[in-house]
N, C-alpha and C positions, 0 to 999 in steps of 0.2 A: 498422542497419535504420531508414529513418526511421519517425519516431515524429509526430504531433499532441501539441504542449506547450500548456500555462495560463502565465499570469504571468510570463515571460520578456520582457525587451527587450535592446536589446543597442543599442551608439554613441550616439550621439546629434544633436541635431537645431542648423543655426549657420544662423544670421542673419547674410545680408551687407550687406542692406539693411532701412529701416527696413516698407518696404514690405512687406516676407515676411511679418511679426507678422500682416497679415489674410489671410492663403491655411490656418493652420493655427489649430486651438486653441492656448490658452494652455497646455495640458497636455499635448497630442501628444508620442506615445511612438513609438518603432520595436519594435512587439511581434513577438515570433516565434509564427507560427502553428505553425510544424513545423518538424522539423530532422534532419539526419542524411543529408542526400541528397550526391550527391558534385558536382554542378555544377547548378544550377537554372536554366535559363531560358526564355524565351516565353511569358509570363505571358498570359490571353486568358480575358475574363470573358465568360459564356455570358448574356447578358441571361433569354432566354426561357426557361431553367431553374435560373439563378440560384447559378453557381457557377462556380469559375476551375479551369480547366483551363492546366499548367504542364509542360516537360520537364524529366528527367533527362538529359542526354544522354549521358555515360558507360554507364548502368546501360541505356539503350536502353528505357525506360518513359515512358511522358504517363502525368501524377498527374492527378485531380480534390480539387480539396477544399471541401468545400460547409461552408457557417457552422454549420447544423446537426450537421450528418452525419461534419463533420472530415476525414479522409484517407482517399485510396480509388485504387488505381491504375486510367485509364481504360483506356490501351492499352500493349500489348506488342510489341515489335517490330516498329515502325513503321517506324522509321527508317534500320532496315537490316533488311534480311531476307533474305540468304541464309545457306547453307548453313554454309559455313567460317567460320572465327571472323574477325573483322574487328579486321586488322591495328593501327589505327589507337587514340585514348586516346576518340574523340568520332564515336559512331557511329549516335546516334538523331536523333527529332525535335528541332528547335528551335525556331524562330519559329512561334506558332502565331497567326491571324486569322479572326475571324468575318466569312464572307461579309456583300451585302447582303440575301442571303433565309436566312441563319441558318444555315450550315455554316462547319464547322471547315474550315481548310486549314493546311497542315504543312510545313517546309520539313525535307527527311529529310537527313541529313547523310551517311548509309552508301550508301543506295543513291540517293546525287546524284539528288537532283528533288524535285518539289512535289506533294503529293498533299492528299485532300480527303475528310473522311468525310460520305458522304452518310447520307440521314435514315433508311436502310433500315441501318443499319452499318456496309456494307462502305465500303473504300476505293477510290478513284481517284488516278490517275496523273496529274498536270495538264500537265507538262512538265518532260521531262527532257534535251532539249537546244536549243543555239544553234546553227545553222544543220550541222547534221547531227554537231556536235561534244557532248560531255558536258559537263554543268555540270560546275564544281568542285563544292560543294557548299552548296547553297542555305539562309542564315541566317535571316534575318528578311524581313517579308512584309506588306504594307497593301495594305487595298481601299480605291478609290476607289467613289463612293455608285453610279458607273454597270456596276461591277461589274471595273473593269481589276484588274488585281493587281499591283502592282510586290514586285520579291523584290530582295536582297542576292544575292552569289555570288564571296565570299572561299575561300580553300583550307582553311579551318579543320577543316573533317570528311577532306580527306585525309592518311593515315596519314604523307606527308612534307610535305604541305602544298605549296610552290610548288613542290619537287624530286619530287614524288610520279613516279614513272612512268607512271602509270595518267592524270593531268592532260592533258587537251586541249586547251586553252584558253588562251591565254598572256597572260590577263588576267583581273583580277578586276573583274565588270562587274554594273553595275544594270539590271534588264531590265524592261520591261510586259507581261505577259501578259492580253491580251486576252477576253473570255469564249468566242468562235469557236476560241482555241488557239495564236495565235499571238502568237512571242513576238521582242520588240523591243529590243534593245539602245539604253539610253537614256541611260547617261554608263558612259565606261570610265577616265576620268581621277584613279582613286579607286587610292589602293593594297591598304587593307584595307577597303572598305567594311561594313559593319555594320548599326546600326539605322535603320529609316527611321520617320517617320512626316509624315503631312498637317497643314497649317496649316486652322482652322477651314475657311475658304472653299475649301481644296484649289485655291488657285491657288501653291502651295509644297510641294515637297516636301523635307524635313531627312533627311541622311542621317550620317551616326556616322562618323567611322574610326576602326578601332583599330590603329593602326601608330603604335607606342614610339613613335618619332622625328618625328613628324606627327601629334600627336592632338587631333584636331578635330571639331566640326558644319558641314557645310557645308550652304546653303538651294539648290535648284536651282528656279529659276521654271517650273511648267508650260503647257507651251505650249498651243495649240487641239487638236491632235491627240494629246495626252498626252506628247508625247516633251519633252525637257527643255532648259532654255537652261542659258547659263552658270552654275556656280555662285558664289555671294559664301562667305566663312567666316563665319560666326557667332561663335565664340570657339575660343580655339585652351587646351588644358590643358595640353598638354607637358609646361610647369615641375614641375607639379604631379605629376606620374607619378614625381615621385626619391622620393618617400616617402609618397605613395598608392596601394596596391593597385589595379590594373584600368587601363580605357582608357574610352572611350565606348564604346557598345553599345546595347543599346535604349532606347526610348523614346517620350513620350504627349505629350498637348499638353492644354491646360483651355479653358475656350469662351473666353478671352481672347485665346486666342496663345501663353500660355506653355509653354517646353517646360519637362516633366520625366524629364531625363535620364541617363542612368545614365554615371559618369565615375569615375576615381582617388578609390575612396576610399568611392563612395556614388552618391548621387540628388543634382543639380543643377539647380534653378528658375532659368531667365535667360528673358529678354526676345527677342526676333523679333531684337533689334539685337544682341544679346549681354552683355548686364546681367546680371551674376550679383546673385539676390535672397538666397538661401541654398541650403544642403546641407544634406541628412539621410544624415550618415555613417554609415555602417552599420559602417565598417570593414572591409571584406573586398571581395574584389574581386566588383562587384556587375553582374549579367549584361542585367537588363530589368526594366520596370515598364508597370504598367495600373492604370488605375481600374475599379472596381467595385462592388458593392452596388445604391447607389441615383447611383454614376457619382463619387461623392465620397470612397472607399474607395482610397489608392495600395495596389497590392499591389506588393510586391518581392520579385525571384528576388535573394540574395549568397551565393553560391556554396553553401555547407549549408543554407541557412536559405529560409524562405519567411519575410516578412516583408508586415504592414502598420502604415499608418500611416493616422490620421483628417485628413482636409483640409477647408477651407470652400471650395474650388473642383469644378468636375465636370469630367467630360472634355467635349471638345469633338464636337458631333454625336452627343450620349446618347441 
């Protein structure tokens, strides 16, 4: 059952550069807020109520956990919701995003699509296919400030994954979805794609792979019309996967540029060019991060653990 814990930290924190010494305290710890969950991620801090909302995705729950308040499940069976028990190991919400007028949007893993909790409770359906085909099953998820929504849409939420029978799609593709509804296939050259997020000025978009044998950040430049040019690689981890836990997967950026990204092993700080500054190893294979609080707060989903860490940087567009 998870639980809300005190005084716990867990890994620890490497400097690769001398540089990193000013983005954290001299004391910065990787504390555990909670623990006990079987897969954490989509971490998504709610400004105008002041608390982070995260998945379960196995267990098929969105947690809240407010600073005061502690642990609180938000929602039940979001992420799939039918009937029969679902085949598969990963079958709830993932990637969660605050619109730009203050709603939650979900990327559900079970019942493949994107949905959106409006301010009344209920839920909405945002989109659940590509041109009359089924997502695979939509991961992670960013708004841009004019309201586009770009999703991930790897096989990971189905029960055989690329062999699935149920799979429609013969691609694992990046899309736009539009606030009108429709939706735009905008790079399919991606084998697992993963986490995305915007460069300050949102003329960049970084997208994550996590495929063993190619694990990388790629930058794709946004074009006029939101759709995407070629992408460059960023830095490539590969090596690093023979004896680090995990892949790339989500991730934030701070009003410099910087990304903070979740990779083998932890969280990794690098540069727009690919400079690794340091890692906050958590140890465990580590799902997604967001800033919070006052925008200077990492929180981290690694796999049982909710995790934060204090930083002297904020996220970018606070």
């Amino acid at each position: 059952m998870p639980t809300t814990v005190q005084n716990k930290t867990i890994g620890e924190i490497e400097s690769l550069d001398s540089a990193f010494a000013n983005l954290l305290p001299a004391d910065a710890k990787i504390e555990v807020l909670a623990e006990g969950f079987q897969w954490t991620e989509g971490p998504c801090w709610v400004k105008e109520a002041g608390y982070l909302l995260f998945s379960d995705i196995p267990a098929n729950l969105t947690y809240k956990w407010h600073p005061a308040e502690g642990l609180s499940v938000f929602a039940e069976k979001v992420g799939y919701t039918g009937s029969a028990p679902f085949l598969g190991p990963e079958p709830g919400t993932n990637g969660l995003a605050l619109s730009p007028d203050g709603r939650v949007a979900c990327c559900c893993h079970g019942d493949r699509c994107l949905k959106r909790w409006e301010k009344d409770g209920s839920v909405t359906t945002l989109a659940d296919r590509y041109e009359g085909k089924r997502l695979n099953s939509p991961n992670d998820l960013v708004y841009r400030t004019n309201g586009d929504l770009y999703f991930t849409d790897p096989p990971y939420g189905l029960p055989k994954k690329e062999e699935d029978p149920e799979r429609e799609l013969t691609f694992n593709g990046v899309y736009q979805l539009r606030p009108e509804g429709t939706v735009t296939l905008v790079a399919r050259e991606m084998t697992r794609p993963n986490g995305l997020v915007f460069s300050p000025d949102q003329k960049t978009l970084y997208v994550s792979q996590s495929d063993a044998a190619n694990a990388i950040w790629n930058a794709f430049p946004v074009l006029d019309d939101g759709t995407l040019g070629p992408p460059r690689i960023v830095a490539d981890v590969t090596p690093w996967k023979k004896d680090r836990p995990g892949s790339p997967d989500g991730m934030t950026v701070d009003t410099e540029g910087r990304l903070w990204a979740t990779g083998p092993g932890g969280v990794y700080c690098l540069l727009p060019d690919g400079k690794f500054l340091g890692r906050i190893n958590t140890g465990e294979r580590t799902g997604n991060v967001t800033f919070g609080d006052d925008g200077s707060t990492l929180y981290i989903c690694a796999h049982m653990y909710l995790c934060r860490v204090r930083t002297k940087v904020k996220m970018a567009n606070w």
